[in-house]
C-alpha positions as CSV (number, residue, x, y, z in Angstrom):
1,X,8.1,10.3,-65.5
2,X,10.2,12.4,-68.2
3,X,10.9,10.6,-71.3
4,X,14.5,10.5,-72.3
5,X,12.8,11.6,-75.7
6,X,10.2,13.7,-77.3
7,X,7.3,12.8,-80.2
8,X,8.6,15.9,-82.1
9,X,12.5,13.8,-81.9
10,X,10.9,10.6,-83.1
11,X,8.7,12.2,-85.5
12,X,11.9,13.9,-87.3
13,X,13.1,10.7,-87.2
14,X,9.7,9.0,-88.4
15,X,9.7,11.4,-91.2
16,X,5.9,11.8,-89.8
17,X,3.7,14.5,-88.0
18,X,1.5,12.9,-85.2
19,X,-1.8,14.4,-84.7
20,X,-3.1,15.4,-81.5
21,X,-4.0,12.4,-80.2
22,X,-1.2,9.9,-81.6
23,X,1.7,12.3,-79.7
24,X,-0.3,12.0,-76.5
25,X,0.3,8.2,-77.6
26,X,3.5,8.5,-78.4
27,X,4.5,10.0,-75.7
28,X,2.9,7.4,-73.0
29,X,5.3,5.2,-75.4
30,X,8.4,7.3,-74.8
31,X,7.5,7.3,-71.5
32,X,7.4,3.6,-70.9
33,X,10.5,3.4,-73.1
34,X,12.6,5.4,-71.2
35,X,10.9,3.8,-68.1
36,X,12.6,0.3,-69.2
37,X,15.4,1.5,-69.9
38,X,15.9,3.1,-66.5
39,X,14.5,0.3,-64.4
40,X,14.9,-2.7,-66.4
41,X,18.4,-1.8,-68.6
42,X,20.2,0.8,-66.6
43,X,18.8,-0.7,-63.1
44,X,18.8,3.7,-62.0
45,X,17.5,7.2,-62.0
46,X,19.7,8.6,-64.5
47,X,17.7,11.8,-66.1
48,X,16.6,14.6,-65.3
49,X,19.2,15.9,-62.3
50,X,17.2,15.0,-59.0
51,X,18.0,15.1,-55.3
52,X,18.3,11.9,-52.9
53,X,19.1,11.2,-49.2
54,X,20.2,8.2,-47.9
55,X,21.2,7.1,-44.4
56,X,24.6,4.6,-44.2
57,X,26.8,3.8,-41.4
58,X,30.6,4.8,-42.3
59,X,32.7,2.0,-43.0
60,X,36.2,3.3,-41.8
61,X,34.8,6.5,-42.4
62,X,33.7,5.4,-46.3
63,X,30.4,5.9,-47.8
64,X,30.1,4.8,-51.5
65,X,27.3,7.0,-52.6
66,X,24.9,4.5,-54.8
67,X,24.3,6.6,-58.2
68,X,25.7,8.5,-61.3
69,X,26.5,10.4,-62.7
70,X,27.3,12.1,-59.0
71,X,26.6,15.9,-60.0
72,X,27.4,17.0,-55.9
73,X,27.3,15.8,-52.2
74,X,25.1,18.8,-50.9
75,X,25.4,18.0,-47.7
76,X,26.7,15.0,-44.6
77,X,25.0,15.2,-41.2
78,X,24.8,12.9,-38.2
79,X,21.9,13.7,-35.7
80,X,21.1,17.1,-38.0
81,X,24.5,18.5,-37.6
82,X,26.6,18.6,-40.4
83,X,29.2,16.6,-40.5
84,X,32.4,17.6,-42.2
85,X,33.4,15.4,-45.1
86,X,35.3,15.0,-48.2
87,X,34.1,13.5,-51.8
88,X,36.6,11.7,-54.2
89,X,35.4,9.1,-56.9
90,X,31.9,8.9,-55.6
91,X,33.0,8.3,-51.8
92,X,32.2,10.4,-49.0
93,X,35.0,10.4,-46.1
94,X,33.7,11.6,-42.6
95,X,34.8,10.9,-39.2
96,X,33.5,8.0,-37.1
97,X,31.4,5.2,-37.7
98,X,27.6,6.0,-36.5
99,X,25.5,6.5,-38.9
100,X,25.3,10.0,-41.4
101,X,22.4,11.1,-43.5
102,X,24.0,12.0,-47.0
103,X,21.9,14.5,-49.5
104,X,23.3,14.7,-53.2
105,X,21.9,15.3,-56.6
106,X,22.2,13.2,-59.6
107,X,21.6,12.4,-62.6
108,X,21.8,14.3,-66.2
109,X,20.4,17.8,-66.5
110,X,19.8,16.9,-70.1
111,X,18.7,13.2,-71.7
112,X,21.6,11.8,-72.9
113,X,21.3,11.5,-76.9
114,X,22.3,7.6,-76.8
115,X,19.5,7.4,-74.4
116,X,17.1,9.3,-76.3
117,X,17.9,7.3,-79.8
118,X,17.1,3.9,-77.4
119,X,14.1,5.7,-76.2
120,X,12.9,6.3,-79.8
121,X,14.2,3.0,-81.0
122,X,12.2,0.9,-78.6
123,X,8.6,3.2,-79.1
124,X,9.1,2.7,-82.9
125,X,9.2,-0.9,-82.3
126,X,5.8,-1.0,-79.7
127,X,3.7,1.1,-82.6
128,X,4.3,-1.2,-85.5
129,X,2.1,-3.7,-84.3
130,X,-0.2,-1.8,-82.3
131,X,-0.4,0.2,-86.3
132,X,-0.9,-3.0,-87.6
133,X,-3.8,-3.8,-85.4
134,X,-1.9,-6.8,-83.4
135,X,-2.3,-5.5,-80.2
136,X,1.3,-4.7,-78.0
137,X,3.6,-7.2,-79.3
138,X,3.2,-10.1,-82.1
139,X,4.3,-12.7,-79.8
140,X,4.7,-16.1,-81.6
141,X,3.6,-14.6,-85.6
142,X,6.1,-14.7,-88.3
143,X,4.3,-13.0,-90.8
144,X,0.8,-11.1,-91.8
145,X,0.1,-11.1,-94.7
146,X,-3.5,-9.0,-96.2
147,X,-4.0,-8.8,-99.9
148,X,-0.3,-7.8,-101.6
149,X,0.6,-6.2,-98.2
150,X,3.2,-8.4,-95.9
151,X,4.8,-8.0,-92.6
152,X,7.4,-10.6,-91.6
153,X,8.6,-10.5,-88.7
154,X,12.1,-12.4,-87.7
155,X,12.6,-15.3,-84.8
156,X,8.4,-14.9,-84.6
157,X,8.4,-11.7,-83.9
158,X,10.5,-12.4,-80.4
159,X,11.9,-9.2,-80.6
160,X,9.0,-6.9,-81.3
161,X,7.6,-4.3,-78.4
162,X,9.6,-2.7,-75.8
163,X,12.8,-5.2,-76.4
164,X,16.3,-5.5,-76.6
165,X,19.3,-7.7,-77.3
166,X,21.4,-8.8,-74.3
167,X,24.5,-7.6,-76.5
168,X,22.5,-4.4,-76.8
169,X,22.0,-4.1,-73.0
170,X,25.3,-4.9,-71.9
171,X,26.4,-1.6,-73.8
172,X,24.2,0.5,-72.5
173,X,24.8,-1.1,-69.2
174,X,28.3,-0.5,-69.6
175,X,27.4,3.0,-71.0
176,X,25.3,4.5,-67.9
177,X,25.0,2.0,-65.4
178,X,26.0,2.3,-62.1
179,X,26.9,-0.1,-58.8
180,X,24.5,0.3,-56.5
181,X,26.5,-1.3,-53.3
182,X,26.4,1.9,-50.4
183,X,29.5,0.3,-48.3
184,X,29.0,-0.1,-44.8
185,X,24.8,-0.3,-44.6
186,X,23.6,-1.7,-41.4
């Protein structure tokens, strides 16, 4: 899976230089980052640029195709022939009603920066504890406290690991999210 992030972006950020075995960490952190913010924020495959098929049965001759950002519609066929077909605002017009195999790419050639500062935001928040020795998240704790070091964390530490706030994922909802309805499926 490609992180919408690197270790060498969060450790600029850090103000820190991971050794060899903490960016392989760090890394399987961005990693599952970027992989909740794909399938549990953004709900799709939005980096890098792929290519997808998908069969759908015209509906007047529409096919919403399912995912942005749309970088093409490489190609429409029906029974291996192409079909001909024109695109406009992420729907494919063809003649008839059976049903058409459409092939497109999508996606960003390049991580989006908002989407890398998220990526980077939420695998900071996963290493505090784990630094701290408190395993993935802190769960239920409030506060550590060793000596004249303390941690405290807020509402119990509810929003410590790979979290965010609902106001937080409505924007970035709003921000790269998509409607996966394909009009017409059979």
């Amino acid at each position: 899976m490609d992180a919408f992030a690197t270790p060498e972006e969060l450790g600029k950020r850090l103000k820190r230089t991971f050794t060899k075995t903490e960016t392989e960490w760090v890394q399987t952190l961005l990693e599952d980052a970027s992989t909740y913010l794909r399938e549990d924020v953004i709900g799709s495959h939005v980096f890098p640029e792929v290519q997808s098929t998908f069969t759908a049965y015209p509906n007047a001759g529409e096919i919403e195709v399912p995912s942005l950002p749309l970088r093409s519609v490489d190609s429409v066929t029906r029974d291996g022939q192409s079909v001909p077909f024109t695109l406009r605002d992420n729907v494919v017009t063809v003649s008839g009603d059976d049903a058409v195999e459409v092939t497109f790419t999508h996606g960003y050639p390049k991580a989006p920066a908002g989407l890398a500062r998220w990526a980077m935001v939420l695998a900071s928040q996963a290493m505090v504890p784990v630094e701290l020795e408190l395993g993935l998240t802190v769960g239920g704790l409030s506060s550590l406290q060793l000596d004249d070091f303390k941690v405290a964390f807020a509402a119990g530490g509810e929003g410590t690991g790979m979290s965010l706030s609902d106001s937080n994922i409505r924007r970035i909802r709003e921000s790269y999210g998509v409607s996966l309805y394909v009009g017409g499926t059979r």
